[in-house]
C-alpha positions in Angstrom: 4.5 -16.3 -27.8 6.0 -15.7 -24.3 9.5 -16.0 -25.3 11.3 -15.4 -28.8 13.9 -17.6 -30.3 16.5 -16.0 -33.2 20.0 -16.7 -34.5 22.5 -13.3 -34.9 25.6 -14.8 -36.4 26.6 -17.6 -34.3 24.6 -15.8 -30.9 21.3 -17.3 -30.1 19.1 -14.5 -28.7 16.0 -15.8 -26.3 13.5 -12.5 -25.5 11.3 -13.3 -22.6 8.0 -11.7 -23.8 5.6 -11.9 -21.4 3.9 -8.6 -21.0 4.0 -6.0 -18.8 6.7 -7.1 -17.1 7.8 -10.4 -18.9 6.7 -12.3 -15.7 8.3 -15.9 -15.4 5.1 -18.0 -15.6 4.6 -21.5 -17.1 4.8 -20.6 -20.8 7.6 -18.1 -20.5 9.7 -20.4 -18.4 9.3 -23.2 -21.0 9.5 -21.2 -23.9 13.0 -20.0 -22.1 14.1 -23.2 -21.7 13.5 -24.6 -24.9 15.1 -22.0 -26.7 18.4 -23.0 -23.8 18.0 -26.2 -25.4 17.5 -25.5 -29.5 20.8 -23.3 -29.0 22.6 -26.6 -27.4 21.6 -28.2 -30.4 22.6 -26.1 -32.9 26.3 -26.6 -33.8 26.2 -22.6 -35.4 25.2 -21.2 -32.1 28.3 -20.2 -29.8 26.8 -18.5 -27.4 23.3 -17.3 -25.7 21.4 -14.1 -24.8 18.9 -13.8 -22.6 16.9 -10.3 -22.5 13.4 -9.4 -22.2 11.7 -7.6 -24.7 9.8 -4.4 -23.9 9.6 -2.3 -20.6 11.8 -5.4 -18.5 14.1 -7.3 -18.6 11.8 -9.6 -16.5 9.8 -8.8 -13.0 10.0 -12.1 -11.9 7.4 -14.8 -10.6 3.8 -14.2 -12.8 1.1 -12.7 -10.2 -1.7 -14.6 -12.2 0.0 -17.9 -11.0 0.8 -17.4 -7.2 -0.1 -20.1 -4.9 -1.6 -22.0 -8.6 0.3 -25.7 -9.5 1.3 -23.8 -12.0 4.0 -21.6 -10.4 5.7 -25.0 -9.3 5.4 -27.2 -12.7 7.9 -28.3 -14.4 10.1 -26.5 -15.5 10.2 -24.7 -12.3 12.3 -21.6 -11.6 15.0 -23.4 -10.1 14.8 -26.0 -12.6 14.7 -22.6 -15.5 18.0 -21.2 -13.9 20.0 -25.4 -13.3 18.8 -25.5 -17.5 21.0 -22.0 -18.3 23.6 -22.5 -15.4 24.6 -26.0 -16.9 24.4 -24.8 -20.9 27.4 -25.9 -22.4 27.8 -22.3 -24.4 27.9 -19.0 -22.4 24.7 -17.8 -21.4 25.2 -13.4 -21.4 21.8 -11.5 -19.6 21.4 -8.2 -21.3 20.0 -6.4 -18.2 17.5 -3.5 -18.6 14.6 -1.4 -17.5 13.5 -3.7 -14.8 14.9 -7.0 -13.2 13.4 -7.9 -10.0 12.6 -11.0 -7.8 13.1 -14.3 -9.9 14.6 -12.1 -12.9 17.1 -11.6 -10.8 17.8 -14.9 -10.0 17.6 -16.2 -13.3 20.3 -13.2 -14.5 22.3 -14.4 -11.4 22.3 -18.8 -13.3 23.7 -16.6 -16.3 27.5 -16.9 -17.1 27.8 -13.4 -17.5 25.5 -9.9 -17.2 25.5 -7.1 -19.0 23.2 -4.0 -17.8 21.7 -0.3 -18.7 22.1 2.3 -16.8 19.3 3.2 -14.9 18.0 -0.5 -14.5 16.1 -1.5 -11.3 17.7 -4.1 -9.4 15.9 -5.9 -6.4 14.6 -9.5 -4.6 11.9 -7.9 -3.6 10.1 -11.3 -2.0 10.5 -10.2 1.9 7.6 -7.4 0.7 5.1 -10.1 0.6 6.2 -12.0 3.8 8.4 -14.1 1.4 12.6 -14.6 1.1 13.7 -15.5 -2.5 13.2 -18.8 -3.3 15.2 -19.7 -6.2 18.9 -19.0 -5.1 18.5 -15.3 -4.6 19.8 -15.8 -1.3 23.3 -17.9 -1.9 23.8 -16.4 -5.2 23.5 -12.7 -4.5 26.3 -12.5 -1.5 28.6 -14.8 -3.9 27.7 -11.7 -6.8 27.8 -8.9 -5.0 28.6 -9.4 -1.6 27.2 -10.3 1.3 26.7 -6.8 3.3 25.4 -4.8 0.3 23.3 -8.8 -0.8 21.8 -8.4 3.0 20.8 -4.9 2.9 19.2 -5.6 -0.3 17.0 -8.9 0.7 16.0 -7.8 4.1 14.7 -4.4 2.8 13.7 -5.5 -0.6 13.9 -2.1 -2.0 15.2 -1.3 -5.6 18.8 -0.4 -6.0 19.9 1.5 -9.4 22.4 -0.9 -11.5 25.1 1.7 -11.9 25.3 1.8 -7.8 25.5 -2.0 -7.5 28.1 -1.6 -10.2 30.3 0.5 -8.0 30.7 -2.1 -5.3 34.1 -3.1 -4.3 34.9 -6.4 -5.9 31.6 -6.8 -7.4 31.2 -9.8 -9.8 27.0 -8.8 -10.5 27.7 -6.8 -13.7 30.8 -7.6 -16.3 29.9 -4.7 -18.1 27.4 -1.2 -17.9 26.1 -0.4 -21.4 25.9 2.8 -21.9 24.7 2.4 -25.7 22.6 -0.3 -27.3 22.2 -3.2 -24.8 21.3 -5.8 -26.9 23.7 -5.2 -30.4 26.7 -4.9 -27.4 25.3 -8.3 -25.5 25.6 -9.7 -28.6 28.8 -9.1 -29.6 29.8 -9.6 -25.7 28.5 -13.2 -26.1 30.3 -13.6 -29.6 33.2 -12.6 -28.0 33.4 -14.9 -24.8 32.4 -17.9 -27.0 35.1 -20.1 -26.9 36.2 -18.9 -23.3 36.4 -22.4 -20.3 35.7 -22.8 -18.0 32.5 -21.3 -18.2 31.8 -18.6 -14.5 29.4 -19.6 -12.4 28.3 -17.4 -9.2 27.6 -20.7 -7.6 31.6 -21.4 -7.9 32.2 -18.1 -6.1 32.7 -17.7 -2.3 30.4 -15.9 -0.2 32.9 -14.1 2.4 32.6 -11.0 5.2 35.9 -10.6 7.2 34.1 -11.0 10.3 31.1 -12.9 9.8 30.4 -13.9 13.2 30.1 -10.7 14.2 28.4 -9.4 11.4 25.5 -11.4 11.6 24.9 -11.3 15.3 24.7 -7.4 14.9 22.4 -8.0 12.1 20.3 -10.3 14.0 20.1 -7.7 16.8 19.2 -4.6 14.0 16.8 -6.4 11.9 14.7 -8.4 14.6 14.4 -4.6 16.3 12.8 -3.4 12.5 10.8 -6.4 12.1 9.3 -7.4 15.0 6.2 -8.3 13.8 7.5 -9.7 10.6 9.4 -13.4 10.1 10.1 -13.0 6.7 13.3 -10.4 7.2 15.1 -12.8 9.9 14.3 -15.4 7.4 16.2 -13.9 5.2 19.1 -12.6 7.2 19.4 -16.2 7.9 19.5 -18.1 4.5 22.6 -15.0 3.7 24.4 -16.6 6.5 24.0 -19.8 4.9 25.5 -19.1 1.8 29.0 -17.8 3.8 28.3 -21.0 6.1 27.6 -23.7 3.8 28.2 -25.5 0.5 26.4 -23.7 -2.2 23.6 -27.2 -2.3 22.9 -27.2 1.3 22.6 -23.3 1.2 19.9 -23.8 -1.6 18.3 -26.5 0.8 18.3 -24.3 3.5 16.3 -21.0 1.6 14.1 -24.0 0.5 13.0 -24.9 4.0 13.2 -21.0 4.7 10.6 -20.2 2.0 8.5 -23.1 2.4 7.8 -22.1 6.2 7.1 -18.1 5.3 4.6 -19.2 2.6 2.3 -20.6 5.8 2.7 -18.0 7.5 -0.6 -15.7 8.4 1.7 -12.6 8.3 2.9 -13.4 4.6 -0.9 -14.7 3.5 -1.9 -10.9 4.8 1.1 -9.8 2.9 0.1 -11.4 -0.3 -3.6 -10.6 0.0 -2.7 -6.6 0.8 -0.3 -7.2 -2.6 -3.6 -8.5 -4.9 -6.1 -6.6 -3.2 -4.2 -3.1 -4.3 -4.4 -4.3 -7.5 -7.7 -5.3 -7.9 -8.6 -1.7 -5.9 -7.8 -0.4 -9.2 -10.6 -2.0 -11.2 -14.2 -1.4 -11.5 -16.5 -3.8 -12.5 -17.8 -2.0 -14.9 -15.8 0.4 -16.1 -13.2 -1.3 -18.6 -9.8 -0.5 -18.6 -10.0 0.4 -22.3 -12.3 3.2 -21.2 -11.0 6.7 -22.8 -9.5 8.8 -19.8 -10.0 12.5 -20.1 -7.0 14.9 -19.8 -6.0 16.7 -16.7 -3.5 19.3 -17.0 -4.4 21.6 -15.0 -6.0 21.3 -11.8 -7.7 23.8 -9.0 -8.6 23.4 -5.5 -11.2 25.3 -3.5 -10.0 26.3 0.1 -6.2 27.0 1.3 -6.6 25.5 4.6 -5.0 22.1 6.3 -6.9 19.6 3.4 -6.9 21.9 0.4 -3.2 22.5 1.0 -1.8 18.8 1.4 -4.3 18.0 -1.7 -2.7 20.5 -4.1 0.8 19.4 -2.7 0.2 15.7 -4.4 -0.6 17.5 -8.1 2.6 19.9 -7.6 4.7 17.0 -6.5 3.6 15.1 -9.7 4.3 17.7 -11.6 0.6 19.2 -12.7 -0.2 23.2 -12.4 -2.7 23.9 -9.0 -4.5 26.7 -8.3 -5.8 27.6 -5.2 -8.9 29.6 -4.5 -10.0 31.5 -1.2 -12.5 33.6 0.1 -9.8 36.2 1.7 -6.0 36.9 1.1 -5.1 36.2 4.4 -6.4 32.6 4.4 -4.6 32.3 1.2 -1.5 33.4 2.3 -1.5 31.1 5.6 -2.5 28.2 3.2 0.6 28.6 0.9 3.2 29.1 3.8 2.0 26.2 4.9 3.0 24.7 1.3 6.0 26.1 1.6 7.1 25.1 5.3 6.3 21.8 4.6 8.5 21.4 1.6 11.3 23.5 3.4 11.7 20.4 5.9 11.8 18.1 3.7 14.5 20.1 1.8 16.0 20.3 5.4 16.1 16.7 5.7 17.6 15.5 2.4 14.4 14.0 1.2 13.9 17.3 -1.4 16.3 18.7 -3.3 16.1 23.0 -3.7 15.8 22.9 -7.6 12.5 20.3 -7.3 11.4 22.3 -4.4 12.1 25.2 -6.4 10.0 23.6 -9.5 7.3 22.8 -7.2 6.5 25.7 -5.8 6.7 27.5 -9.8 3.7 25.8 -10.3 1.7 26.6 -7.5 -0.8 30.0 -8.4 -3.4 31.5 -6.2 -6.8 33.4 -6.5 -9.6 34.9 -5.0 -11.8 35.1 -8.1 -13.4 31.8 -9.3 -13.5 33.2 -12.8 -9.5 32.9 -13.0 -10.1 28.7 -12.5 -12.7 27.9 -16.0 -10.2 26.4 -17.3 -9.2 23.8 -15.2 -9.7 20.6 -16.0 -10.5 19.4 -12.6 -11.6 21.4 -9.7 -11.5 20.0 -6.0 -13.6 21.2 -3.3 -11.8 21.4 0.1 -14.3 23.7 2.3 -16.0 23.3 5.8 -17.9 19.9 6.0 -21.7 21.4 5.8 -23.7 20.8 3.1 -25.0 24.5 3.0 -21.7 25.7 2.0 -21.1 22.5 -0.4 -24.1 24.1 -2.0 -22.6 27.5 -2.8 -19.7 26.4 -4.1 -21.1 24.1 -6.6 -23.2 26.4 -7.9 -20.4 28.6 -8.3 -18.1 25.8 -10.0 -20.9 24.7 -12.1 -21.4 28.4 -13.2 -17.6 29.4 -14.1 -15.9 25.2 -15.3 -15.9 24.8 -19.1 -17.6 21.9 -20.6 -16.0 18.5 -19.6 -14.1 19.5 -16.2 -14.3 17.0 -13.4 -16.0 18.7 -10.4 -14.9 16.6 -7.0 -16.1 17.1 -3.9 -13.2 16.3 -0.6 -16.6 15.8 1.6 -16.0 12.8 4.0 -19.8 11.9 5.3 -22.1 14.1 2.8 -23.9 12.7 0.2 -22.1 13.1 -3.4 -25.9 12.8 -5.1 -26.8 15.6 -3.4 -23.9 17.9 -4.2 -24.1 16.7 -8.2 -27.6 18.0 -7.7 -26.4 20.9 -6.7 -25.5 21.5 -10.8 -26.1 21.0 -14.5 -23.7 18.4 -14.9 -23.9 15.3 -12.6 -22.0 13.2 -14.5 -18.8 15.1 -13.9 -19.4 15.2 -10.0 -17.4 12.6 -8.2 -16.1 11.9 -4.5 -12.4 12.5 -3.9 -11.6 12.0 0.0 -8.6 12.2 0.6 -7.0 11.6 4.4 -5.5 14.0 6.3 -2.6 14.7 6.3 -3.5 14.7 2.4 -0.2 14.9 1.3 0.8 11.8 3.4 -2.1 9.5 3.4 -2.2 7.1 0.9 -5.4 6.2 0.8 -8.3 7.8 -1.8 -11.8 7.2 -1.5 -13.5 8.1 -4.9 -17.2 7.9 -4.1 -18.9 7.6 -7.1 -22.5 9.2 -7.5 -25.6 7.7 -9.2 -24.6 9.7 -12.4 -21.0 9.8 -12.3 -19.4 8.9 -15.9 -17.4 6.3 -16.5 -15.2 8.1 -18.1 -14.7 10.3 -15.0 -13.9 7.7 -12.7 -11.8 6.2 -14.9 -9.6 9.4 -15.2 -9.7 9.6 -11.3 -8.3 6.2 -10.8 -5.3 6.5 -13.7 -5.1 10.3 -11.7 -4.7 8.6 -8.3 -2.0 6.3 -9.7 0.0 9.8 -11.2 -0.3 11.2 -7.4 1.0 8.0 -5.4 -2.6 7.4 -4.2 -4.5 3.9 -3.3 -7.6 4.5 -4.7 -10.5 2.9 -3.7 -14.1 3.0 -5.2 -17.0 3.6 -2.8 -21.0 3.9 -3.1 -22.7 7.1 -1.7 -23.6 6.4 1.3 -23.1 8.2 5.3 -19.4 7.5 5.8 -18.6 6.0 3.2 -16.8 3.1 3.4 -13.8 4.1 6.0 -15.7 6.8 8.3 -19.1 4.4 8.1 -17.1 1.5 9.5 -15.3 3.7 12.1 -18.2 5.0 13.2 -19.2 1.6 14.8 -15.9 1.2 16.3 -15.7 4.3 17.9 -19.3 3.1 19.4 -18.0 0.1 20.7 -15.2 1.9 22.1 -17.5 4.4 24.4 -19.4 1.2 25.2 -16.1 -0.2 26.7 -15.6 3.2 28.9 -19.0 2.9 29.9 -18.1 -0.9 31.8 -15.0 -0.2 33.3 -12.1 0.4 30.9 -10.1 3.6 30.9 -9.2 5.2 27.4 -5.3 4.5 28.0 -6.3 0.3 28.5 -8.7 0.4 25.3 -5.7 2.1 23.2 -3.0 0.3 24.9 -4.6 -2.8 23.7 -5.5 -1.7 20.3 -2.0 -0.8 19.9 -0.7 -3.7 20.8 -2.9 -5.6 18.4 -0.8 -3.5 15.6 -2.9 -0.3 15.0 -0.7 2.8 14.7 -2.9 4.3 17.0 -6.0 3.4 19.7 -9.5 5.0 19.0 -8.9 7.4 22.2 -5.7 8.9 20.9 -6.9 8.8 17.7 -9.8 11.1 18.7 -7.7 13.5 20.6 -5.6 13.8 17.2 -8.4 14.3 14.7 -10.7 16.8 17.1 -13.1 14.8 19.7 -15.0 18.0 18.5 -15.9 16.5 15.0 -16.9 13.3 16.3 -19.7 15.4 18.7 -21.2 17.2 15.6 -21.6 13.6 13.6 -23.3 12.4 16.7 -25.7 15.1 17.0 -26.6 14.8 13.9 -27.3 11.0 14.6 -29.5 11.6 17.6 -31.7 13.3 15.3 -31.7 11.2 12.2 -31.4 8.0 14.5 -33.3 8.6 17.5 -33.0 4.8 18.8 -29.6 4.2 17.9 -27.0 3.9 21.1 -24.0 6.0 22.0 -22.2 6.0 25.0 -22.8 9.6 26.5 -18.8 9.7 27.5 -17.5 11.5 24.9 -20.5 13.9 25.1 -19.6 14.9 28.5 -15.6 14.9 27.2 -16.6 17.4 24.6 -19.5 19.7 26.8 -15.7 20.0 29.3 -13.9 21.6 26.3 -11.6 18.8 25.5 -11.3 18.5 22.0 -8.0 16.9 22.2 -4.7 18.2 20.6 -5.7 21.7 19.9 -6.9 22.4 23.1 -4.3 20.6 25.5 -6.4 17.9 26.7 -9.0 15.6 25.7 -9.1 12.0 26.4 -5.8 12.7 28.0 -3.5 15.7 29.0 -1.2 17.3 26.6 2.1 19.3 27.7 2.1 22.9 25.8 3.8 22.2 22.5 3.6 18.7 22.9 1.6 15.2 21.7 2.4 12.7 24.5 -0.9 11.4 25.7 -1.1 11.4 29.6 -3.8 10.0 31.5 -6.0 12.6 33.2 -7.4 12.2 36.5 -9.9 14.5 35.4 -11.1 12.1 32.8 -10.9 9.1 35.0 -12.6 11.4 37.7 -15.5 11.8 34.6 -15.8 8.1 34.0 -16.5 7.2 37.2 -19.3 9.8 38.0 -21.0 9.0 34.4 -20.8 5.2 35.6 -22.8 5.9 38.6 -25.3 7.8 37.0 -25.7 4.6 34.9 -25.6 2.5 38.0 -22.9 0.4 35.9 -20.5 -1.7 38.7 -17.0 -1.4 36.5 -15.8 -5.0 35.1 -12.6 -5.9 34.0 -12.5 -6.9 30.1 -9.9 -8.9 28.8 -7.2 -7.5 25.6 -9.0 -10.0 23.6 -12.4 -8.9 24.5 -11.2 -5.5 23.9 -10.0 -6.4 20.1 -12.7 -8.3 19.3 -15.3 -6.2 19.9 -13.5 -3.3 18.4 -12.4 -5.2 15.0 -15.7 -7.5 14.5 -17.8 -3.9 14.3 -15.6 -3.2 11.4 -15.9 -6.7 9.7 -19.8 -6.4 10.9 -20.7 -2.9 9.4 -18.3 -4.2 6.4 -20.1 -6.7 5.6 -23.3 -4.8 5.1 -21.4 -2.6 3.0 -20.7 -5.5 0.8 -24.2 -6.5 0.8 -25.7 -3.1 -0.1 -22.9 -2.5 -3.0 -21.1 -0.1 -1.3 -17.9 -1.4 -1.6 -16.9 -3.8 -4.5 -14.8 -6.4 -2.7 -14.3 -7.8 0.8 -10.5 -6.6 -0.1 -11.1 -2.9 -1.0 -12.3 -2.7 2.7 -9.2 -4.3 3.8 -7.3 -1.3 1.5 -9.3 1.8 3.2 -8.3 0.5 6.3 -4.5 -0.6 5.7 -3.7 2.5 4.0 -6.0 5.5 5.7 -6.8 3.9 9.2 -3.6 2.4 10.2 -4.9 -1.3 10.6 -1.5 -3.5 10.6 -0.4 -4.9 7.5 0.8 -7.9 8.6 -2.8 -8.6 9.8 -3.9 -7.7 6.2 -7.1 -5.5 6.8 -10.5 -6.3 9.0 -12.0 -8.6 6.2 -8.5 -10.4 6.0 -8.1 -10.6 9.9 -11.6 -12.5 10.3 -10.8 -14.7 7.6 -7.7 -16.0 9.2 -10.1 -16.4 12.9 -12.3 -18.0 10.6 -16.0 -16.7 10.0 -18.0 -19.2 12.2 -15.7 -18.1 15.1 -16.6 -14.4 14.6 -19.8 -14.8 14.6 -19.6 -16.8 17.8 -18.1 -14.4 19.3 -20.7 -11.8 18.2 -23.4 -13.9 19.4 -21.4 -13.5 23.0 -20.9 -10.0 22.5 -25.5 -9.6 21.7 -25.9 -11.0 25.5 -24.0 -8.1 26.9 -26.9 -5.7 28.7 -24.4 -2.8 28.4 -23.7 -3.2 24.4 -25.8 -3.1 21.6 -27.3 -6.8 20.6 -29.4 -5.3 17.8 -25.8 -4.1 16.3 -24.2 -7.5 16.5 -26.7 -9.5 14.4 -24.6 -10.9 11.9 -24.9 -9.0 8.3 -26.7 -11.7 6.5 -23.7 -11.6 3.8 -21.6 -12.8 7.4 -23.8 -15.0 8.7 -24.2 -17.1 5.2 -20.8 -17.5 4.4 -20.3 -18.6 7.9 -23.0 -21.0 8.0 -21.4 -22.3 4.4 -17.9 -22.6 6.0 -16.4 -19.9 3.1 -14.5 -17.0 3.7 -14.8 -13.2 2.4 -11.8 -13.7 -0.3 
């Protein structure tokens, strides 16, 4: 049943129940307004509530339906809210818990609303490229006003009823209900019965005292934030048109306004990035019914830059960490670190001294691994080399009671080994997190040939308690997210190698939308670390291709950050990337020795080649079971690599091209002397669904 129907006294009471969030899908709007229409009928029934049962009032639209004929059959959610707006008895919305999106809207067709304390309020639509499309827009400004209304729409962000109650003139909320919602709704409802006319928000004017002026300033603000974005403007500009017009044409207007954002290729990534997180969550076969074990306790094996931004997600979410050294001084650095960190953000307002306070309570540290047994998950965060992986999982295998998850932080090393390394396999299992850890939020949890089900299921309900995107990956070199970058990075060196300087290749990788190029992003995260991957590649891949640039960066000392210069030159004490003559001076020595006459290469030659080796390597991932999904690549690389949203991930971005035209262009790229041809092959996954006309969603 997705919504119930039942007579108190003379008040009809209609519970959306349409679990977990009473979503407004087919059934549950029909249900709804069949219950509108048995209360019309019934000469007992004075009046109307509408509530949801549960944990919402209602989150709006049904995810299952999006872009489905269902989300538009009859009745529709315009047609749901015309049904209540035009009920000939007062229609009360007892407000709680949650009322988002089209709940909103369909609480705004109500005569009156009354609300709980605490209830989220938002249209949240402009999150997925989207404005709301079912009078949000023209009813919200009428409600509430249309400042606070804008603010709302063109951030989509939650706002806490009781605030939205406080508003100057606010007509959103007729009452805040500080005891039992529904009992008070009723008796609301039972008390407004006989009341005419009946409110409407529709009826109300949408005024600003200034509007003019208003808007132009808002224009100017909002097209700065959103450059890259249509949906904000779009909003900003169906508001106007509820001050400007007649309630109908302003409805006719958000119409037009939605329909054009739903074509959109920045809302379609939008909407992907939205379904792929959640399906990031599942494992194919690991059923969500699968028994979680408990983790109350956690530990975490090195004090340094990682193991100290990992423990700060477990503190933050409340859970005891321990950290464990080697020496005291390491452990003190690590935990002033903690403690500066936190400061700031006290500092800033985003912390308040008691939670910082409460934080830092449950922060302990040792040097014996004895004093950790009794953690229920342990998480190694020493020196990438598989030597001294070794010795610490013997030691953690040795001193962990029975049933403790052991996880390794190791970005490139191979989990099977490590579980090797003890008695237990099945509790070994990948946790990467992204530096900074306490920032990044991206997961990899790498799951090992004998990693139990009922481990990675606790790690994925664990990532969701610590504000993580987790996404599952196969053991392999890499990964999924270091794998892929590996190839990019090689195409990047390739690009140096016939004519482009690092500041070009980054200044057109930036303007594409990442947050940063591959040359600053190098400079950032140690050129250094990149040189000890590659010689370990020359070894184990003999006939593979590098360019010998960043060799000859790292053999001058230039690491990047940390040492003042690297791809560029850094000011003492500060990050601005210069461009060094030096480097330049490099470059054009190491293209002699190569006899290579520089070229100049296009932006789009630049992007292409850079973002088809990550769909290429990607798509052998998929093929060798790596990764799940085409969209769990598009996750790794939204949330821990800084690819832009509004492009929605590598696999996402080549969908939109279309797949025969990638490959078209990788068949150019194969003729290039001075590139890798053997590289751009399609993966036979690519070159199949490209040949078939399909995509990778």
């Amino acid at each position: 049943m997705t919504a119930i129907y039942e007579v108190r006294g003379n008040v009809a009471v209609i519970s959306l129940s349409n679990p977990p969030v009473n979503g407004l899908g087919y059934e549950t709007r029909k249900a709804a307004a069949a219950g509108i229409a048995q209360a019309e009928n019934d000469a007992a029934v004075k009046a109307v509530v509408i509530t949801g049962a549960g944990k919402a009032f209602s989150g709006g639209a049904d995810i299952k339906e999006f872009g489905s004929p269902l989300a538009l059959a009859e009745p529709n959610l315009l047609s749901l809210i015309g049904v209540v707006e035009a009920c000939s008895k007062p229609v009360v919305a007892a407000i709680h818990s949650v009322c988002m999106g089209g709940g909103l809207e369909l609480a705004l067709g109500c005569h009156y609303r009354l609300v709980s304390p605490g209830a989220k309020i938002a249209l949240p639509e402009v999150k997925l490229g989207l404005l709301p499309g079912a009078g949000g827009t023209q009813r919200l400004p009428r409600a509430l006003g249309v400042e606070p209304a804008l603010n709302m729409i063109v951030s989509g962000e939650p706002v806490n009823a009781e605030l939205l109650a406080q508003v100057p003139g606010q007509k959103l909320f007729d009452r805040v209900v500080t005891g039992n919602l529904l009992e008070e709704a009723i008796a609301f409802a039972a008390e407004v019965a006989d009341k005419r006319p009946l409110p409407r928000v529709r009826d109300l004017k949408a005024r600003h005292a200034n509007p003019e002026a208003f808007f132009q300033f808002a224009r100017n603000t909002v097209g700065a934030m959103s450059k890259n974005f249509p949906a904000p403007l779009r909003c900003l500009e169906a508001v106007a048109a509820s001050v400007n017009m007649k309630f109908e044409d302003g409805i006719r207007a958000e119409r037009e306004g939605f329909a054009a954002l739903m074509v959109t290729p920045e809302s379609k990534a939008l909407r992907h990035a939205f379904f792929a997180e959640r399906a990031a969550s599942k494992i194919a076969d690991v059923p969500d019914s699968t028994p979680a074990r408990n983790i109350a306790k956690v530990a975490v094996i090195g004090a340094g830059t990682m193991g100290g931004g990992i423990s700060m997600n477990f503190l933050n979410a409340g859970i005891p960490v321990t950290i464990l050294e080697t020496k005291q001084e390491a452990l003190d650095r690590g935990v002033a670190t903690i403690k500066k960190n936190y400061e700031a953000q006290v500092k800033k307002g985003k912390l308040k001294q008691d939670k910082y306070e409460q934080r830092m309570a449950l922060l302990s540290t040792t040097l014996s691994y004895a004093e950790i047994g009794d953690a229920d998950l342990v998480i190694e965060a020493v020196f990438e080399e598989i030597g001294v992986k070794e010795a610490v999982f013997k030691q953690l295998d040795a001193v962990m009671k029975p049933g403790a998850i052991l996880a390794s932080n190791t970005s490139t090393l191979d989990v099977n080994k490590i579980a090797n390394f003890t008695k237990r396999p099945q509790d070994v299992v990948g946790m990467h997190f992204f530096s900074p850890a306490n920032v990044m939020k991206l997961l990899e949890v790498v799951r090992g040939a004998a990693t139990a089900k009922d481990v990675l299921a606790t790690v994925m309900q664990l990532a969701k308690k610590i504000r993580k995107t987790a996404v599952v990956s196969g053991v392999c070199d890499g990964f999924i997210g270091n794998r892929m970058i590996e190839q990019y990075s090689r195409q990047a060196g390739f690009l140096l190698d016939e004519g482009c300087s690092p500041a070009q290749v980054d200044r057109a990788a930036e303007k594409f939308g990442f947050a940063m190029g591959p040359f600053r992003m190098g400079d950032l995260a140690g050129n250094d670390i990149g040189w000890a991957i590659r010689k370990r590649r020359y070894q184990e891949k003999p006939g593979l291709r590098y360019s010998k640039s960043a060799d000859l960066l790292c053999a001058m000392g230039r690491y990047g950050q940390k040492t003042g210069a690297g791809w560029y030159d850094y000011a003492p004490g500060k990050r601005d990337a210069m461009p060094s003559e030096v480097v330049g001076q490099m470059l054009d020595k190491h293209r002699a020795a190569l006899g290579i006459t520089p070229r100049q290469i296009s932006d789009e030659e630049i992007v292409h080649r850079l973002v088809f080796s990550l769909v290429n390597e990607a798509a052998h991932l998929l093929e060798e079971g790596i990764a799940q999904r085409a969209s769990d690549v598009d996750m790794v690389y939204l949330t821990g690599y800084g690819f832009p949203l509004w492009r929605g991930g590598p696999m996402c971005y080549a969908d939109t091209l279309g797949l025969f035209n990638v490959v078209q262009a990788m068949k150019r790229f194969a003729k290039n002397p001075l590139d890798d041809a053997a590289f751009w092959q399609p993966a036979p996954l690519l070159a199949r669904l490209a040949a078939e006309g399909k995509s990778f969603s």
